[in-house]
C-alpha positions as MATLAB code, in Angstrom:
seq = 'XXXXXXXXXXXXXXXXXXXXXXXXXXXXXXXXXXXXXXXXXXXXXXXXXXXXXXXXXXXXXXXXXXXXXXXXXXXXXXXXXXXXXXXXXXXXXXXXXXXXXXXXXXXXXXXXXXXXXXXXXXXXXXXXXXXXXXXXXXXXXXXXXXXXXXXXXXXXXXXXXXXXXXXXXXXXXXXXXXXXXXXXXXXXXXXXXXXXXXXXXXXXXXXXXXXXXXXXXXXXXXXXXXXXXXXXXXXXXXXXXXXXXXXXXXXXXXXXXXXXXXXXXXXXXXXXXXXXXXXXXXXXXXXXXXXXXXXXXXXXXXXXXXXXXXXXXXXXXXXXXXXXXXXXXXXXXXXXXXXXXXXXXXXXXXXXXXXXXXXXXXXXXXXXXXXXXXXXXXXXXXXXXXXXXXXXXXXXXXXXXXXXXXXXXXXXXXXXXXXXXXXXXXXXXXXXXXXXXXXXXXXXXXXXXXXXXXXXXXXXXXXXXXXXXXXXXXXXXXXXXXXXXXXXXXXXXXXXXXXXXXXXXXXXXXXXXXXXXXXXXXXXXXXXXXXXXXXXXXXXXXXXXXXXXXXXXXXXXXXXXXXXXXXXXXXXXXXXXXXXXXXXXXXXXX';
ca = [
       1.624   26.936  -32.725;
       0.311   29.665  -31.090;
       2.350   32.554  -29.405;
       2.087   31.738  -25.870;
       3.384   28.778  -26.727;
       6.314   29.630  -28.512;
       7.477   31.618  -25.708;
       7.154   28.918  -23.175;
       9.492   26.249  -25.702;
      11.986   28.975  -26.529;
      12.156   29.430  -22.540;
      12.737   25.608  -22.029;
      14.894   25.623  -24.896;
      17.302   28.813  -23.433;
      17.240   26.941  -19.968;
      18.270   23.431  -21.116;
      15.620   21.330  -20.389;
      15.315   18.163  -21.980;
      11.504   18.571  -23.476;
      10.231   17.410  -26.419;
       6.570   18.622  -26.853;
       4.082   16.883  -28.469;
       2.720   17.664  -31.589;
      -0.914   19.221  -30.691;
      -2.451   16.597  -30.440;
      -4.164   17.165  -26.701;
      -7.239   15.368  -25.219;
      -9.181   18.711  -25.082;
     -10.237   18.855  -28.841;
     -11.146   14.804  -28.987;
     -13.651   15.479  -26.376;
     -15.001   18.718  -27.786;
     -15.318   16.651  -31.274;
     -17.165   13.716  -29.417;
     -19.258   15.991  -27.693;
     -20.416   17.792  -31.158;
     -21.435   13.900  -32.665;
     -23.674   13.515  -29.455;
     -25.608   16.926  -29.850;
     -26.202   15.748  -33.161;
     -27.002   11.713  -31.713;
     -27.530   11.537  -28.423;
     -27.786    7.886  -28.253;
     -24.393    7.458  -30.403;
     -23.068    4.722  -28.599;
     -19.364    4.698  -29.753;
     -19.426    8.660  -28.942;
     -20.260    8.061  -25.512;
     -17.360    5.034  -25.111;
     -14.697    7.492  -26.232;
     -16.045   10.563  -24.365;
     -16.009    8.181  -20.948;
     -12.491    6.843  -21.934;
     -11.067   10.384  -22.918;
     -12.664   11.973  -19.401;
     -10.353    8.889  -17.432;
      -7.671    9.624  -19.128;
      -8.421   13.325  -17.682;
      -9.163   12.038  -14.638;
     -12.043   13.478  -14.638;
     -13.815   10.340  -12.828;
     -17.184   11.709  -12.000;
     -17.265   12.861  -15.531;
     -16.449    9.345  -16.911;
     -19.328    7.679  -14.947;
     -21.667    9.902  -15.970;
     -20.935    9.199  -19.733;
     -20.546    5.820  -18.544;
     -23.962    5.240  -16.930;
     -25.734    6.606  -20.057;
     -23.645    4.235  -21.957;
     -24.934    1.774  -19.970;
     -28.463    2.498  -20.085;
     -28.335    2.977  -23.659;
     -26.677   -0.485  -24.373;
     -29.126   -1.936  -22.138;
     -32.142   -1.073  -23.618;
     -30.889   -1.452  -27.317;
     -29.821   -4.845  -25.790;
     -26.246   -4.366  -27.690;
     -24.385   -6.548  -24.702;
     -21.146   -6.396  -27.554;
     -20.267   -2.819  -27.601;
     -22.830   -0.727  -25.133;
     -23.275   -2.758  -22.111;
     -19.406   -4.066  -22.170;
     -17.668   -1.099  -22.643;
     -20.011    0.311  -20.233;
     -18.776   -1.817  -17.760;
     -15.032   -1.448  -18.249;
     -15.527    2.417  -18.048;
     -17.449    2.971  -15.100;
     -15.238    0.178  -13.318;
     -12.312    2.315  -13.655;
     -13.648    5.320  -12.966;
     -15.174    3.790   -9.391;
     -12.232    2.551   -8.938;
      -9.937    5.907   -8.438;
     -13.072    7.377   -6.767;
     -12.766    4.540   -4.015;
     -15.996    2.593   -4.593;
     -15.505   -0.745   -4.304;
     -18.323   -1.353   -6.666;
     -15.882   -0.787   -9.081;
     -14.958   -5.252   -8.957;
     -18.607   -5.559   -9.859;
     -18.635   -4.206  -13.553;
     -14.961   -5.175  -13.975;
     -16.440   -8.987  -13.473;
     -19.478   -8.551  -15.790;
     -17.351   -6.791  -18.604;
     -14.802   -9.869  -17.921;
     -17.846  -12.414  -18.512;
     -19.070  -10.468  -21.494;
     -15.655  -10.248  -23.186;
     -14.750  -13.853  -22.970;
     -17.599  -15.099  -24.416;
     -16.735  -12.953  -27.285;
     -13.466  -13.644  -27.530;
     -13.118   -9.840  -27.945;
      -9.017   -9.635  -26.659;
      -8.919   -5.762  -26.717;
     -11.997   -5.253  -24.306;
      -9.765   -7.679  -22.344;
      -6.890   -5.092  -22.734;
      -8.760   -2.793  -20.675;
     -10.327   -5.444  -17.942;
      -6.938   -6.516  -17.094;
      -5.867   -3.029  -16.630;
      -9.107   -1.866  -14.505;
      -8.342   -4.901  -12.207;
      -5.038   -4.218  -12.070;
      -6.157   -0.873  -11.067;
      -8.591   -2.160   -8.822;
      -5.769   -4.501   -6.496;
      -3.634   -1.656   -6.432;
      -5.468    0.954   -5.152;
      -8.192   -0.678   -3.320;
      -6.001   -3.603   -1.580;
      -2.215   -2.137   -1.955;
      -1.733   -5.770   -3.298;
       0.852   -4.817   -5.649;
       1.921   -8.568   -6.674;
      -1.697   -9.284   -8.165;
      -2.048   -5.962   -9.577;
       1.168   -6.677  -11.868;
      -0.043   -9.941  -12.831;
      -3.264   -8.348  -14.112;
      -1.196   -5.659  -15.512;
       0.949   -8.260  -17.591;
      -2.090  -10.217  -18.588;
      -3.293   -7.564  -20.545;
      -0.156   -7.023  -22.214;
      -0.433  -10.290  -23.333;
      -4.534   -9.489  -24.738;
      -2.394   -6.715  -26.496;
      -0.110   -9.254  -28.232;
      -2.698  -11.057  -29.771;
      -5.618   -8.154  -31.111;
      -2.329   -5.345  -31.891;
      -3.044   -2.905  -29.514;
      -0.070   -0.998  -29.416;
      -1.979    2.127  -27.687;
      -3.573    0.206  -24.677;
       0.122   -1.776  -24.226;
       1.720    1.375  -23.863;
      -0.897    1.904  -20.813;
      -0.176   -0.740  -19.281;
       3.182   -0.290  -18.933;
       2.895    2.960  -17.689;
       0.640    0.900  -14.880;
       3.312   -1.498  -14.324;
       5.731    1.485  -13.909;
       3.386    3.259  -11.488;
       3.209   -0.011   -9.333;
       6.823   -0.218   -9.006;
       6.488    4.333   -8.487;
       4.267    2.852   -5.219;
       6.565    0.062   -4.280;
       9.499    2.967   -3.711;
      11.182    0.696   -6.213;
      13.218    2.575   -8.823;
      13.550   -0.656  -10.916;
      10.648    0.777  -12.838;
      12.441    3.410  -14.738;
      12.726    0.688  -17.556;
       9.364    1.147  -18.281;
       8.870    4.490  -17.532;
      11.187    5.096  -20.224;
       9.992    2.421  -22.479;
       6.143    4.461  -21.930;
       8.166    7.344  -22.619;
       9.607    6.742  -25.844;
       6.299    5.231  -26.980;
       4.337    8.298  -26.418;
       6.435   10.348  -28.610;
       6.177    7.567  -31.208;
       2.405    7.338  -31.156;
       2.273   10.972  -30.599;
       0.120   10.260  -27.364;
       0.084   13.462  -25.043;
      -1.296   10.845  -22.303;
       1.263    8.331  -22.423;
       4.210   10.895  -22.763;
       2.914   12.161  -19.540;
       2.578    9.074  -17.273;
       6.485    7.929  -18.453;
       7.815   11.733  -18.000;
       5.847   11.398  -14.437;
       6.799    7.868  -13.384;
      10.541    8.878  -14.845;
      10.906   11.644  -12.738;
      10.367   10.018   -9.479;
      12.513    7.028  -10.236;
      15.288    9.196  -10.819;
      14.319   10.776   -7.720;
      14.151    7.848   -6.022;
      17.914    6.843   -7.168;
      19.235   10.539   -5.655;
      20.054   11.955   -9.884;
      18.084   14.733   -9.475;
      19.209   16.827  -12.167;
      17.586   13.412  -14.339;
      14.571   13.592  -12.760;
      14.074   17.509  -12.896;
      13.738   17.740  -16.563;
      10.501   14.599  -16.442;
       8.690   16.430  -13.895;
       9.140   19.700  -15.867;
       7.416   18.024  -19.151;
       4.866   16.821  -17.482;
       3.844   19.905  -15.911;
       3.538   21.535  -19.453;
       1.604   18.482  -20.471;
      -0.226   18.677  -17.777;
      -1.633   22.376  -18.036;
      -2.089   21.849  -21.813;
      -4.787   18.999  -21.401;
      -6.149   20.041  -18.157;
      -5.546   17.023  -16.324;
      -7.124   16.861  -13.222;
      -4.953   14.818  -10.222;
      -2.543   17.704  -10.613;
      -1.509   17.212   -7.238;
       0.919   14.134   -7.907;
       3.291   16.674  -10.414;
       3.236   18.947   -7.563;
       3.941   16.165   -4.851;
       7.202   14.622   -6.851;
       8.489   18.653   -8.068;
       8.461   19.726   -4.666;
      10.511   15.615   -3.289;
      12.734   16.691   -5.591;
      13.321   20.406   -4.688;
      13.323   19.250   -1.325;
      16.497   16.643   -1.521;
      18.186   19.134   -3.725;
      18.173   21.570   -0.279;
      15.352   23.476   -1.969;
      13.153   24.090    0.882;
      10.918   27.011    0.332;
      10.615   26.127   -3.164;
       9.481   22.717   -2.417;
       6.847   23.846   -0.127;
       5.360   26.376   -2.153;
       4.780   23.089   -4.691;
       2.981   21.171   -1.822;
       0.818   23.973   -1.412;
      -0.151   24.498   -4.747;
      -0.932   20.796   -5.030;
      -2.895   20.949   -1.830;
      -4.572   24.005   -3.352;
      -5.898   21.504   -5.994;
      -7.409   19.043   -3.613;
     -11.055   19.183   -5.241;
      -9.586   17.550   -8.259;
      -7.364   15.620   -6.693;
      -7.069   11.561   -6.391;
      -7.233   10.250   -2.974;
      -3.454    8.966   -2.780;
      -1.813   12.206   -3.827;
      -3.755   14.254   -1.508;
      -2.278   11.680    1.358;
       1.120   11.877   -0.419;
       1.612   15.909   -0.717;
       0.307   16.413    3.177;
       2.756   13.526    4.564;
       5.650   15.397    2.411;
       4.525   18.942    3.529;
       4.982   17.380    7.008;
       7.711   16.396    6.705;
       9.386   20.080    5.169;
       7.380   21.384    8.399;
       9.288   18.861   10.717;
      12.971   20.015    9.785;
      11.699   23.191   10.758;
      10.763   22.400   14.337;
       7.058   23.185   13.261;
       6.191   19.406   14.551;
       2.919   20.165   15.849;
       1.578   21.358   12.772;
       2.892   18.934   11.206;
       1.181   16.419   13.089;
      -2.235   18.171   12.435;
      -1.614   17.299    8.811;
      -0.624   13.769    8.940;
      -3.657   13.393   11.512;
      -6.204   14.753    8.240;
      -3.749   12.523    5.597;
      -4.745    9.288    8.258;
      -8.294   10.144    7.588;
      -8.330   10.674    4.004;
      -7.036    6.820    3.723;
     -10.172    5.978    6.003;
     -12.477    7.830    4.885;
     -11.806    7.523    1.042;
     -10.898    3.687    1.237;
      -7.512    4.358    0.028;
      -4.270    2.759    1.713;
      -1.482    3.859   -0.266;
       1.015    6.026    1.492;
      -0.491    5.324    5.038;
       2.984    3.632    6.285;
       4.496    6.376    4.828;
       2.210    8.702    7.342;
       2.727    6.838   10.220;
       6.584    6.168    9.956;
       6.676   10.483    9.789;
       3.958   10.607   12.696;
       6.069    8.547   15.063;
       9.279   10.428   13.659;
       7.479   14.162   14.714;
       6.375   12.909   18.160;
       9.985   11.374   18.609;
      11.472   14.749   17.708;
       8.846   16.737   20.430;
      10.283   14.069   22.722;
       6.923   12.337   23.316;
       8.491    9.150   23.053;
       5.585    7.077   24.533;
       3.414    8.592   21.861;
       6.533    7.525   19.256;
       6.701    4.018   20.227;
       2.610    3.481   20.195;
       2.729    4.931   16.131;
       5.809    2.716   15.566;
       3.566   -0.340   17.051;
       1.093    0.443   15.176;
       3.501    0.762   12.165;
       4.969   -2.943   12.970;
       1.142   -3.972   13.461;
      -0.645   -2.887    9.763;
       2.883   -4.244    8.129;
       3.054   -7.758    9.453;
      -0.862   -7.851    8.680;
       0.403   -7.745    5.326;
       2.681   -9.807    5.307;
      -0.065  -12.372    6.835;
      -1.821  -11.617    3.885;
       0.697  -11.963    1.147;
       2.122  -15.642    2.475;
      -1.650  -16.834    2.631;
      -2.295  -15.776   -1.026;
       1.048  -17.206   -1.905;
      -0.360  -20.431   -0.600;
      -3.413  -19.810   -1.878;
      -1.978  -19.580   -5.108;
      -0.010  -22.476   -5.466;
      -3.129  -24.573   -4.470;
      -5.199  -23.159   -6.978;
      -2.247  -23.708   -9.516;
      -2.161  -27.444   -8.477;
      -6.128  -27.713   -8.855;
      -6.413  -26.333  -12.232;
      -3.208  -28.813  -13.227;
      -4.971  -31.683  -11.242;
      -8.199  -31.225  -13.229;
      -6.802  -30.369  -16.645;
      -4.965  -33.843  -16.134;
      -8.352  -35.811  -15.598;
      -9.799  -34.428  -18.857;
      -7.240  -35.819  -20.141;
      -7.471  -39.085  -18.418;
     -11.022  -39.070  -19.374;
     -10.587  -38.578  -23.251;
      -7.369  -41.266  -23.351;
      -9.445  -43.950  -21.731;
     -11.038  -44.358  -25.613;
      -7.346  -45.037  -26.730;
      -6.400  -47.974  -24.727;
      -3.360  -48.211  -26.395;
      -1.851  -45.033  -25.397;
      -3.765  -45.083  -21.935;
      -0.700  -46.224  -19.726;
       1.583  -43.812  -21.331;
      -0.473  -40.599  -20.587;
      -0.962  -41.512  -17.179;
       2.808  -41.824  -17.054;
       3.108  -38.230  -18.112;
       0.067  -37.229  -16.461;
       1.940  -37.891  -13.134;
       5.220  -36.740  -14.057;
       3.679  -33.361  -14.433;
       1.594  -33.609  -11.473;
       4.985  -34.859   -9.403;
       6.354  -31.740  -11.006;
       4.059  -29.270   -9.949;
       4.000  -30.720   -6.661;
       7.587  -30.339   -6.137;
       7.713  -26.610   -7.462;
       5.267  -25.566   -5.743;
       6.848  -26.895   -2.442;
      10.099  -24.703   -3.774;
       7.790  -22.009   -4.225;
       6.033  -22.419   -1.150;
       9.394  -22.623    0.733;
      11.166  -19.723   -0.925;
       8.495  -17.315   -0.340;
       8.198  -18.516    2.676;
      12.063  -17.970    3.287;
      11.791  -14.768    2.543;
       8.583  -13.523    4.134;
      10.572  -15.338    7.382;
      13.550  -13.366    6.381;
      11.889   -9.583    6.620;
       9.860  -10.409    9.387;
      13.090  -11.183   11.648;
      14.607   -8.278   10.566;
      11.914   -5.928   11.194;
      11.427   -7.221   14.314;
      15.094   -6.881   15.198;
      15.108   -3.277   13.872;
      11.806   -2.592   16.065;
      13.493   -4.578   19.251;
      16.368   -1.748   18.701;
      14.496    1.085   18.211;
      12.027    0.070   21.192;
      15.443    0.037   23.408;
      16.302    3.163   22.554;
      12.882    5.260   23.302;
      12.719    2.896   26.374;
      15.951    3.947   27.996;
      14.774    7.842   27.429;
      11.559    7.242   28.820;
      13.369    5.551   31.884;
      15.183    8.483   32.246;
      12.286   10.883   32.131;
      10.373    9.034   34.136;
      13.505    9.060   36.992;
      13.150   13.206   37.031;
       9.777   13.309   36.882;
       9.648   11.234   40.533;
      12.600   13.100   42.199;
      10.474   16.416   40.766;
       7.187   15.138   42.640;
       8.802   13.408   45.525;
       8.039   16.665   47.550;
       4.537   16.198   46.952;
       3.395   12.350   47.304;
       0.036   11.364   46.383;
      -2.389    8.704   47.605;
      -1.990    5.463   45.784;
      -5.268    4.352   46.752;
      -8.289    5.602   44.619;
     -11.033    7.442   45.472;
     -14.827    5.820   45.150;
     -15.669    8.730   42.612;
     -14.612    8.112   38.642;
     -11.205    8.403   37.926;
     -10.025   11.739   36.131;
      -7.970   11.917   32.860;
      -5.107   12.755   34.933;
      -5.211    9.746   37.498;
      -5.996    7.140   34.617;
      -2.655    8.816   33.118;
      -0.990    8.433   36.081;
      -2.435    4.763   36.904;
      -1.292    3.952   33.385;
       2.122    5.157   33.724;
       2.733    3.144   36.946;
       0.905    0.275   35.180;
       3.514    0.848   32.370;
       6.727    0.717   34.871;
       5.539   -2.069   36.383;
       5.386   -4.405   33.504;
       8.845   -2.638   31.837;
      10.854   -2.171   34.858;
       9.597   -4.778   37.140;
       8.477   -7.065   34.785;
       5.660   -8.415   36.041;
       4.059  -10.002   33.497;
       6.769  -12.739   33.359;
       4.696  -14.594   36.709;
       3.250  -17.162   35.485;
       0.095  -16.729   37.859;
      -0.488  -13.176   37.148;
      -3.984  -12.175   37.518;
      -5.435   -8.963   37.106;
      -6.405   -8.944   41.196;
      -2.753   -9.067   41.722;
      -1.631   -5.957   39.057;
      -4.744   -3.998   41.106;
      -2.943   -4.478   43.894;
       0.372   -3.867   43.254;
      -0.582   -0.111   41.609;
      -3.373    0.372   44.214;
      -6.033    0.425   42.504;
      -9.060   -1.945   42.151;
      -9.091   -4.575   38.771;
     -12.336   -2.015   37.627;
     -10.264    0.756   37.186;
      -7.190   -1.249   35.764;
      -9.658   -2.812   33.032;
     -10.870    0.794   31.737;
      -7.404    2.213   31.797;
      -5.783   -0.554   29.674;
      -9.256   -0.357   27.520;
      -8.729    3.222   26.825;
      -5.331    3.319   26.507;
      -4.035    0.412   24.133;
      -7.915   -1.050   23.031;
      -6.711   -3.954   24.576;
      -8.445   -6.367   27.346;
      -5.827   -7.117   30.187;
      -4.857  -10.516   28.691;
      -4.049   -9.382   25.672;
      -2.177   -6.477   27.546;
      -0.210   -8.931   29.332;
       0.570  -11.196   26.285;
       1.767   -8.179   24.495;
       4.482   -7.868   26.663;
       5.451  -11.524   26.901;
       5.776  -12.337   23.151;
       7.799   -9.012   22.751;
      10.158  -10.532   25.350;
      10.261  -13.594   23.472;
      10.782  -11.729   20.700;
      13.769  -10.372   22.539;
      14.984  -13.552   23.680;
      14.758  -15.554   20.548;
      16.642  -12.667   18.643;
      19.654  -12.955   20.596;
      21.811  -15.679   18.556;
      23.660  -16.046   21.781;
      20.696  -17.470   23.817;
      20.086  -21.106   24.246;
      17.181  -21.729   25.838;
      14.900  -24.352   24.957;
      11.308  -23.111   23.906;
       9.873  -24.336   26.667;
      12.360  -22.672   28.866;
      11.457  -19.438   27.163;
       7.898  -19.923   27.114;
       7.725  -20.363   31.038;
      10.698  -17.120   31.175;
       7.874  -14.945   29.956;
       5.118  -16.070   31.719;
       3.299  -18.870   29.479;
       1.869  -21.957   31.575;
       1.161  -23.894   28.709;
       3.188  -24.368   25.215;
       0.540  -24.562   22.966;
      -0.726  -21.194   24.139;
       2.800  -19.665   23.727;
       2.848  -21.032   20.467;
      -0.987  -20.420   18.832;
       0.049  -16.319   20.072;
       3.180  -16.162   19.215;
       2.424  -17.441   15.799;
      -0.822  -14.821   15.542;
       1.201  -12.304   16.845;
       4.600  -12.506   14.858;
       3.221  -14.148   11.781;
       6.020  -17.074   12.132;
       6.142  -20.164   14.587;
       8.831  -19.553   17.550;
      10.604  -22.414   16.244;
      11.068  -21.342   12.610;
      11.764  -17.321   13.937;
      14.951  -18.858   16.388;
      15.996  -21.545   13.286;
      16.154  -17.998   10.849;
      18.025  -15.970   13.501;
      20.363  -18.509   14.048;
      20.524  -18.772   10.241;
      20.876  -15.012    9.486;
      23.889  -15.117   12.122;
      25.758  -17.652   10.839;
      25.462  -15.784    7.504;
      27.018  -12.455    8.842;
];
């Protein structure tokens, strides 16, 4: 051990922290030794496999694919599909995946093909783990990632791959690290332990990291302080790149302990890093910088940062953290009292989330059909090979339907208890949003009341004039457009054309188009529906409201039901009928 080092343990050891540092085994030297055998063999296949893997544990991505690509070449003109060409695959699909690239699916579904028809389990291992990989950070579809995740494990099980198990459970852990769920710290601890026990400087520092921010996550910071600290020294030992996520979680935690300044000098250094940083932990360490910025009244800045985080998740196909971005972007225009600005982000919020939850009941449906297909035809092969045993024939159909009645009726209890619940948070986030929307209403009412006795002295013509309209008229026209629907409630005629909104502001239907256009990217019947399925919304929430669908539906301005119910369905994500049966349900329960 050499005497930096020493000083640095006997420091952790006089401060108490709990950290038990690897032996020296690092990633550094295994790629310096890898590199030496290809100087000597350039086209040393097995050299370039572990140089790609080694550089992703790094995260070094652009590395990996270029030791990747000459893999593949390599493998492909030795024709060596076994080793070159499928380990080619699995590397450069990982390593597209944390650069963004979509591409990434592509050689994850060759390697797949190629491994199968070996029947080689631990190149399976690492399939399951780069699509894993590739649902979580290219879809946020956290369910499918974890079934991937646990697939592998099993591929582990059967070819004894202790080393790639361990990995996978430090996946597992880092799904339920984005899921905000501190349920994970089982595994980051079980990752944990086995690091030490393989002496694995890689896997000791994904369960210290994933530890440290479910202890965060559960408010025992003096736990998670500790984690964070080893993998810091880990970190700087191998060079890792993605530094920025250590950084991110040391300065969360600083920053609940009251540790302000700290904290912030953490995010900067991460943000410092940004050239060798992952996608998601650049998004991550600007949302929490904005955040410190925000308690100190510096909410314009912090805006300009969660404005370039909202890009990043754009630009570098990345979606993880982006609620996180916009729930702090409504929260620092809320806190500048910009409220209308507040309550378009928290729209927007309510928007992207039930999208998701659209998504996740179709694939649950999805799912159970595909479950019920592959039972359906495994049950004819079996019809087809019993029909040369007559004598058993009548008693395999028997059980051939049993199961099929079976599967049938679990996957209608599936079906209905995800659906249940997927029914259950919709309700309640639209009942937390209903509140919330109240609340910013009644202070832009009041806002809006000074701001006319302030110009009351100085009335201006309602009428437009024949030239363009100027930013500030189509803010003004949109304003009164805005009163009109929330105060006087004019989208509940049933009638309502836009001729007769044009009128009533003043104005002439051109200039009402373009101002709705720019303003909410929304045509003037969508506008208008908008407003009517949030009332209905509003109605149907109330437990103590017993109106009869119809009833409501012609309340809010629908002339025909199946209209009402084709948007309110699109819109909501659940039919009227079944939102009103779980409020009444969620009542009753109180």
């Amino acid at each position: 051990m050499n005497l930096k080092l020493k000083y640095i343990l006997i420091i952790f050891l006089i401060i108490g922290i709990r950290v038990r540092i690897p032996a020296q085994e690092t990633i550094l030297p295994a790629i310096q030794q890898q590199e030496q055998i290809l100087k000597r063999n350039p086209e040393d296949m097995r050299a370039l496999k572990e140089l790609c893997f080694l550089y992703l544990h790094k995260a070094d991505y652009h590395k990996a694919v270029e030791y990747g690509e000459r893999l593949f070449k390599i493998g492909y003109e030795k024709q060596d599909y076994k080793f070159g060409v499928l380990y080619a695959h699995i590397g450069l699909g990982q390593a597209y995946i944390m650069l963004g690239d979509s591409t990434a699916i592509n050689h994850l579904g060759q390697a797949k093909l190629l491994a199968e028809s070996e029947k080689n389990d631990s190149a399976l291992c690492s399939i399951y783990n780069g699509m894993g990989l590739y649902a979580s950070n290219i879809h946020r579809d956290y369910y499918s990632a974890l079934h991937y995740f646990f697939e592998g494990i099993e591929a582990t099980h059967r070819c004894q791959y202790q080393e790639l198990e361990a990995i996978l459970l430090g996946n597992i852990s880092s799904i339920y690290y984005l899921k905000d769920d501190p349920t994970g710290l089982t595994y980051s601890l079980q990752i944990y332990e086995l690091g030490h026990q393989l002496n694995s400087a890689y896997l000791i520092f994904i369960g210290a990291l994933n530890a440290s921010y479910m202890y965060y996550l559960l408010h025992e910071y003096d736990k998670a302080l500790p984690y964070i600290q080893e993998a810091e020294f880990i970190m700087t030992q191998n060079e890792y790149y993605n530094q920025g996520n250590v950084y991110a979680i040391y300065g969360m935690i600083e920053f609940a302990k009251g540790n302000r300044e700290q904290a912030v000098e953490y995010y900067k250094k991460g943000l410092s890093l940004n050239d060798i940083n992952q996608t998601s932990y650049k998004v991550l360490l600007l949302n929490e910088y904005a955040k410190a910025l925000a308690e100190e009244g510096r909410n314009k800045e912090a805006i300009d940062l969660l404005f370039q985080a909202l890009s990043f998740t754009k630009e570098e196909n990345c979606e993880i953290h982006r609620n996180k971005v916009i729930t702090t972007l409504s929260a620092c225009y809320e806190n500048m009292g910009q409220y209308v600005e507040a309550l378009a982000w928290q729209r927007k919020l309510q928007q992207e989330t039930d999208s998701i939850f659209n998504t996740d009941k179709e694939k649950v449906l999805s799912e159970l059909r595909i479950k019920y297909d592959t039972e359906h035809q495994a049950n004819e092969i079996k019809k087809g090979k019993l029909a040369l045993l007559q004598k058993e024939k009548k008693e395999q159909a028997l059980m051939g339907t049993l199961v099929i009645i079976l599967l049938v009726v679990f996957a209608l209890w599936y079906r209905y208890k995800r659906q249940n619940q997927l029914y259950t948070r919709i309700v309640c986030q639209h009942q937390e949003a209903i509140r919330k929307e109240q609340q910013l209403r009644e202070v832009i009412t009041s806002l809006r009341a000074q701001q006319e006795s302030v110009s009351a002295s100085s009335p201006m013509s309602e009428k437009y004039a024949a030239s363009s309209l100027t930013n500030e008229k189509k803010n003004s026209l949109f304003q009164r457009l805005e009163k009109l629907m929330q105060e006087d409630a004019v989208y509940k005629e049933n009638f309502l054309t836009k001729e007769r909104v044009a009128d009533l502001l003043g104005t002439n239907r051109t200039y009402l188009s373009q101002v709705i256009n720019e303003q909410t990217q929304q045509n003037f019947t969508q506008y208008i529906n908008n407003y009517r399925i949030n009332e209905a919304i509003r109605l149907l929430s109330d437990p103590e409201t017993d109106l009869p669908l119809k009833a409501v539906a012609a309340e809010v301005g629908f002339n025909s039901m199946s209209t009402f119910y084709k948007i309110f369905q699109n819109t909501v994500g659940v039919p009227p009928k079944q939102y009103r049966n779980k409020v009444m349900s969620m009542h009753r329960n109180a």
